[in-house]
C-alpha positions, 0 to 999 in steps of 0.5 A: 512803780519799782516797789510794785514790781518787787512785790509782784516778783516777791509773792511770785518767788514765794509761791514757787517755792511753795508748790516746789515743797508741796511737791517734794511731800507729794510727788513718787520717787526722787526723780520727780521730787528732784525736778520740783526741788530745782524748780522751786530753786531756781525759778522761786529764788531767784524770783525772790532775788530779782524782787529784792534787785527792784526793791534795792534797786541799782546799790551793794544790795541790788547787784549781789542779789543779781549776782545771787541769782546768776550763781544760782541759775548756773548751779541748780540745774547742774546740781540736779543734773549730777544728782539725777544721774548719780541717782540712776548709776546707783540703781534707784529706780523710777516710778513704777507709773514712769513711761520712759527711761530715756538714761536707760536707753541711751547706755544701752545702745 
């Protein structure tokens, strides 16, 4: 049964992180190709990493694969964050398609 679950969380990861790249190649600008990359990351990953945790189950492999996963449940969304932000300090602008600048209301006021 575990052997299931690990597949089904492996071909779950994998498939994230599959539209996360295609969505890196198609989507318009760096912000959207920013939130696609921390998805595919955080969410993909750590798919992978928890299917690796079934598979292994409770042993060396199984626990830093969830200590994997921790690190990166903390770190990616920073990361994009800190990006995100640094992105729009340095003036890069968005989409000409984007509706709001939530950043760029909140410093104007």
């Amino acid at each position: 049964m575990s052997n299931i679950i690990a597949e089904i969380l492996l071909v779950t990861g994998v498939a994230f992180d599959l539209l996360g790249a295609i969505g890196l190649v198609r989507l318009p600008d760096v912000y959207n190709r920013l939130q696609a990359a921390t998805k595919c990351v955080t969410l993909g990953t750590c798919f992978i990493l928890f299917g690796a945790c079934f598979h292994f189950g409770i042993t060396a492999g199984g626990i830093k694969a969830l200590i994997c996963a921790a690190f990166i449940l903390l770190t990616s969304p920073t990361g994009a964050h800190a990006l995100a932000r640094g992105s729009h300090k340095a003036g890069i602008k968005l989409w000409e398609g984007s509706v709001v600048d939530k950043y760029h209301e909140d410093t104007n006021m």
